[in-house]
VMD Tcl script that draws the C-alpha trace (Angstrom):
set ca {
  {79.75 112.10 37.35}
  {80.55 108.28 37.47}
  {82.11 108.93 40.74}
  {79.13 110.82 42.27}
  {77.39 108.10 40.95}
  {79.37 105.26 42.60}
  {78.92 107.45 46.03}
  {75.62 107.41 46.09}
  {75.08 104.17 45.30}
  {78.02 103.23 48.19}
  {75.43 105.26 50.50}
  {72.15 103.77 49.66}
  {74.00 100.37 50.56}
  {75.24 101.25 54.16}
  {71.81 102.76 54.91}
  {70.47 99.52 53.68}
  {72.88 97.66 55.55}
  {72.47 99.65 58.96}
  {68.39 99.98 58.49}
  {68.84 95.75 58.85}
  {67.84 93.65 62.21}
  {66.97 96.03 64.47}
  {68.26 94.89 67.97}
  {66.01 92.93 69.85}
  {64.30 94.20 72.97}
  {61.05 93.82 75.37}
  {59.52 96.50 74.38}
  {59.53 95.66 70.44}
  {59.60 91.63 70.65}
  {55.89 91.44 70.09}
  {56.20 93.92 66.72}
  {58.32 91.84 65.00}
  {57.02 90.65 62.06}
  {57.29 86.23 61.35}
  {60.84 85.70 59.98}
  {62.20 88.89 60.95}
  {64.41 86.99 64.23}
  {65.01 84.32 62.29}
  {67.49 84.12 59.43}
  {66.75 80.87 58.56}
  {63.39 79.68 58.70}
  {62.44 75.57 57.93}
  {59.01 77.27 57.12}
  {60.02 79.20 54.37}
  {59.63 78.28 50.63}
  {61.55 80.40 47.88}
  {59.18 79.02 45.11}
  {56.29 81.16 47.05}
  {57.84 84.48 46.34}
  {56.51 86.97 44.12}
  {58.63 86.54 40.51}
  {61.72 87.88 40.23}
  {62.13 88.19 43.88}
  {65.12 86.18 44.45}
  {65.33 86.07 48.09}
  {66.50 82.72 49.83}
  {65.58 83.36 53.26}
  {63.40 85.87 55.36}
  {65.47 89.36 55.81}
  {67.86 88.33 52.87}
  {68.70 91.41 50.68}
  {70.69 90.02 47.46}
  {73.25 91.88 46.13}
  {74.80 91.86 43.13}
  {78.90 91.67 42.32}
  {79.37 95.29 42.17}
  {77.21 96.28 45.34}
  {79.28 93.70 47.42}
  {82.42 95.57 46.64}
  {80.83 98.82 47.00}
  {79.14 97.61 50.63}
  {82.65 95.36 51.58}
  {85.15 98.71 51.31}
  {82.60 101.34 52.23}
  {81.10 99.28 55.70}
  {84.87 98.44 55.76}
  {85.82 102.09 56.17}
  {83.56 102.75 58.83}
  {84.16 100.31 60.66}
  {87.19 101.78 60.74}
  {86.10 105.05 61.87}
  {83.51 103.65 63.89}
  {84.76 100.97 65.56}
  {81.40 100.97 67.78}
  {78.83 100.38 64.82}
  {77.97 97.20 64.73}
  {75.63 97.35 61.95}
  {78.51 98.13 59.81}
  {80.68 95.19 61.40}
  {78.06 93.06 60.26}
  {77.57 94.23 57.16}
  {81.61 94.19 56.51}
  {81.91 90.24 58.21}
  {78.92 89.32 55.68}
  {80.42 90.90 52.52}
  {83.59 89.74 52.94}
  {83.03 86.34 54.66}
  {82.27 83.38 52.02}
  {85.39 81.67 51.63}
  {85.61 81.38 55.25}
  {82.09 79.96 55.78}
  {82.56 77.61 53.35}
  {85.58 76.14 55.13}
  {83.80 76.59 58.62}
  {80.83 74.54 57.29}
  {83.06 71.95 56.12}
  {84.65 71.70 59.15}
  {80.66 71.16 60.83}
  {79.63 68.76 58.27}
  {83.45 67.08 59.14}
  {82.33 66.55 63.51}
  {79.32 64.64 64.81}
  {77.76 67.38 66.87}
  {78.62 70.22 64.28}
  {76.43 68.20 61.56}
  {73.66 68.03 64.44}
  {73.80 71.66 65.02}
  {73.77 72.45 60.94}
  {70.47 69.59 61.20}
  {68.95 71.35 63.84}
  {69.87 75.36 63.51}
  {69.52 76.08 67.08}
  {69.31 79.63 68.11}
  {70.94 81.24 70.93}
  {67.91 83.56 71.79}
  {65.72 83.67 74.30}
  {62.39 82.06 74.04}
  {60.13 85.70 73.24}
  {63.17 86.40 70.47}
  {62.27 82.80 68.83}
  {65.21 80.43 70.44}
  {64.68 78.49 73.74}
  {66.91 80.03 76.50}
  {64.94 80.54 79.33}
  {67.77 83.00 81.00}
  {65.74 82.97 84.70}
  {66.21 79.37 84.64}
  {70.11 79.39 84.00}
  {70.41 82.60 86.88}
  {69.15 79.52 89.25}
  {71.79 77.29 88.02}
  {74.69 76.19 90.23}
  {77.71 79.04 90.41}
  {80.50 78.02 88.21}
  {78.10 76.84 85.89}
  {78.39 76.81 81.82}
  {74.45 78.67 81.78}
  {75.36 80.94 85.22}
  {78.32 81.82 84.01}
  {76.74 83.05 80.49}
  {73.51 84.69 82.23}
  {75.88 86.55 85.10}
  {77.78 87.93 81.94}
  {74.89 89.09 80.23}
  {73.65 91.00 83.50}
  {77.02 92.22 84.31}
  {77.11 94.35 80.96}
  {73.39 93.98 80.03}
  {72.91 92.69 77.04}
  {70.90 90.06 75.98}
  {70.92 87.08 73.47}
  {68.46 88.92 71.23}
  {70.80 91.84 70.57}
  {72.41 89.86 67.63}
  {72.18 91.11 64.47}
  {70.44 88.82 61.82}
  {72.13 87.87 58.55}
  {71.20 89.52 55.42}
  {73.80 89.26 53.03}
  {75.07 86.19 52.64}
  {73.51 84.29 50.02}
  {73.56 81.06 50.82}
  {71.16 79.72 53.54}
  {72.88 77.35 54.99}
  {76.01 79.59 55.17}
  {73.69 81.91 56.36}
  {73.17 79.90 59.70}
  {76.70 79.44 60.05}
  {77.23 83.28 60.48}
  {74.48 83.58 62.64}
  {75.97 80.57 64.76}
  {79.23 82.64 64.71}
  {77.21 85.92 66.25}
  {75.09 84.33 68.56}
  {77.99 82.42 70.38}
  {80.64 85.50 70.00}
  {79.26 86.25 73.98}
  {79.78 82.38 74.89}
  {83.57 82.81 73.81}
  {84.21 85.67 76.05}
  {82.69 83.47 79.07}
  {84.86 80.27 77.43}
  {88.01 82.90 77.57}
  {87.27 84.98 80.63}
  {87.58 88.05 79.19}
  {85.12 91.42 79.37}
  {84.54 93.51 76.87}
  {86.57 96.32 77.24}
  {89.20 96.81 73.99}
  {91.55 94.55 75.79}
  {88.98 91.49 76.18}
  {87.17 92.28 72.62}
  {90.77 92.37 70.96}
  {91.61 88.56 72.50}
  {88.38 87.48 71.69}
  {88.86 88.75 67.99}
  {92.33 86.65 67.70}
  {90.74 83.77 69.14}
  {87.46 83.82 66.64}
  {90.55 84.61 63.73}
  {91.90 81.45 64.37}
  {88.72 79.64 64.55}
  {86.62 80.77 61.73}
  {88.91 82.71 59.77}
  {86.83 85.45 58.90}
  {88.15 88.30 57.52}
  {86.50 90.65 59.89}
  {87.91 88.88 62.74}
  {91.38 89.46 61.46}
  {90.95 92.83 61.05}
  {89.23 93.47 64.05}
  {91.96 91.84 65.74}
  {94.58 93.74 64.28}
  {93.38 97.01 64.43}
  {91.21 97.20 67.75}
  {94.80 96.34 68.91}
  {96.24 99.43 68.19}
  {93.46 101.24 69.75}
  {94.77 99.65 73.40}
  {95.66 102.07 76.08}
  {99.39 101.71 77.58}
  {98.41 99.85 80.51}
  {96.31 97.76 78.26}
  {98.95 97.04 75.64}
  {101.88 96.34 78.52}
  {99.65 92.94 79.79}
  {98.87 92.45 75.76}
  {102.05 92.13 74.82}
  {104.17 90.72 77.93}
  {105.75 87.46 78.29}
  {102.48 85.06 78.67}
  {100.51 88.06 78.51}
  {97.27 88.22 76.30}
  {98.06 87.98 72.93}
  {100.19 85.18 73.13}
  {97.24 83.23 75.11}
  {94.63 84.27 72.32}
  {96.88 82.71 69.70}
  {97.60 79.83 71.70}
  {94.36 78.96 72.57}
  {93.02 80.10 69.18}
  {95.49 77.45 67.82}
  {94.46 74.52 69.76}
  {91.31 74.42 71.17}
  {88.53 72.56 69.61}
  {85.51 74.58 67.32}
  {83.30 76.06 69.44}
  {81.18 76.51 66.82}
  {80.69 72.82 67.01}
  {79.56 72.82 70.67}
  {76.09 72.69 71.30}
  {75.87 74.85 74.22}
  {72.00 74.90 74.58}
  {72.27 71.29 75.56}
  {75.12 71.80 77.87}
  {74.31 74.91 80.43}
  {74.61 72.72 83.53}
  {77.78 71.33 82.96}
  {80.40 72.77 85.17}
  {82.47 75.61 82.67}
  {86.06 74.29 84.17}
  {84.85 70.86 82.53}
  {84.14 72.40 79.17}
  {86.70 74.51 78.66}
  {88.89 71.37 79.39}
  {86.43 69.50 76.92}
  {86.95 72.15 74.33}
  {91.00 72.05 75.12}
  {90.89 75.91 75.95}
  {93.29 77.29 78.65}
  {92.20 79.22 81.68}
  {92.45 82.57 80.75}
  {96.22 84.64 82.28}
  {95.69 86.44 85.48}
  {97.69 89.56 84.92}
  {97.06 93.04 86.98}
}
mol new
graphics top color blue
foreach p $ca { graphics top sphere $p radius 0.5 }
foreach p [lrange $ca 0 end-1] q [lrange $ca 1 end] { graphics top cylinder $p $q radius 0.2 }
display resetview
């Protein structure tokens, strides 16, 4: 009985956690009720909620001790068995995350422009999905471009900055924004590392982010979207100066990006930032 019990309440959790932040798009922009793109709103005031609603922030959904756990190992598993779902990726990197946020919003409050961006809460969306990147205007930038690099790989694979899942879990606000920071730049770092986002370019990606934030989910990802690699993939993975060995590298010793404020910085030329940001041009291997 207890363990039917425990099941059930493991499944009302991940439908919680996947029935969260639906993706962004055109066609539902306008629906979307005030709050619901933003996790953190300046706007909104705790002391204004109904009693004994202990919400922090529009979209949070608190959870006690025992639900974490139960959300942590069972979006954990399928993940797992489901590498594709991102609602359960989220769910797991929010669940299992704190410690790491702390020490990644240390390490903002530690750098000048990392305490402007925690002052400020930019968002990385475009201006109908409540942030302020006009994504026509950075197509017309100059090729080779920081902002035409980032809008040619959003068109290349379609997605768009509003795609990003919001945070729900985490309890603290400001930690809050530092996951959704994390999320909204994740496609910035494959632009900063030149990589697509096959298994090969998610998987250095993931190593690089490990080393960065050190979020469990990252790790993991890492680790086991690695042995998901096909041959050919794995050969230029793990080669002499192949991929893994530039992830961890560059992981290592390149500056936050989380500390960048890439709104403010689309024209710049991306050779200059990535030298700025001390992160090597990306191996050429066939």
């Amino acid at each position: 009985l207890l363990s039917r019990r425990l099941f059930a309440q493991s499944g009302r959790l991940l439908s919680l956690a996947a029935s969260q932040r639906r993706p962004m798009t055109s066609s539902n922009a306008s629906s979307q009720e005030p709050g619901d793109t933003l996790a953190i709103d300046d706007d909104f005031d705790p002391d204004l909620l109904p009693l004994g609603d202990i919400r922090r922030y529009p979209n949070h959904r608190p959870l006690d001790c025992g639900q974490r756990v139960f959300l942590a190992v069972g979006s954990g598993v399928a993940c797992l068995a489901a590498p594709w779902r991102d609602d359960m990726i989220s769910a797991f990197g929010e669940t299992t995350g704190e410690w790491a946020l702390r020490l990644l919003r240390d390490d903002m409050l530690a750098n000048e422009e990392g305490r402007r961006i925690l002052a400020e809460r930019p968002r990385i969306r475009t201006v109908e999905g409540g942030g302020s990147i006009d994504l026509e205007a950075l197509r017309r930038l100059p090729e080779g471009s920081l902002g035409r690099a980032y809008a040619d790989f959003l068109d290349r694979y379609g997605y768009s900055p509003d795609h990003r899942r919001t945070v729900c879990f985490v309890d603290d606000p400001e930690l809050a924004y530092v996951m959704q920071r994390y999320r909204e730049i994740h496609d910035l770092n494959h632009v900063l590392l030149g990589q697509g986002t096959d298994f090969l370019g998610e998987v250095v990606v993931k190593w690089f982010e490990a080393f960065q934030t050190g979020l469990p989910m990252c790790v993991t990802g890492a680790f086991l979207g690695s042995l998901r690699l096909r041959p050919k993939q794995t050969r230029r993975y793990l080669q002499e100066g192949g991929y893994l060995a530039y992830a961890l590298r560059t992981g290592s010793d390149a500056d936050l990006t989380i500390n960048y404020y890439f709104e403010r910085n689309w024209h710049q030329p991306l050779a200059e930032v990535r030298q700025q940001l001390r992160i090597e041009e990306p191996p050429n291997l066939k």
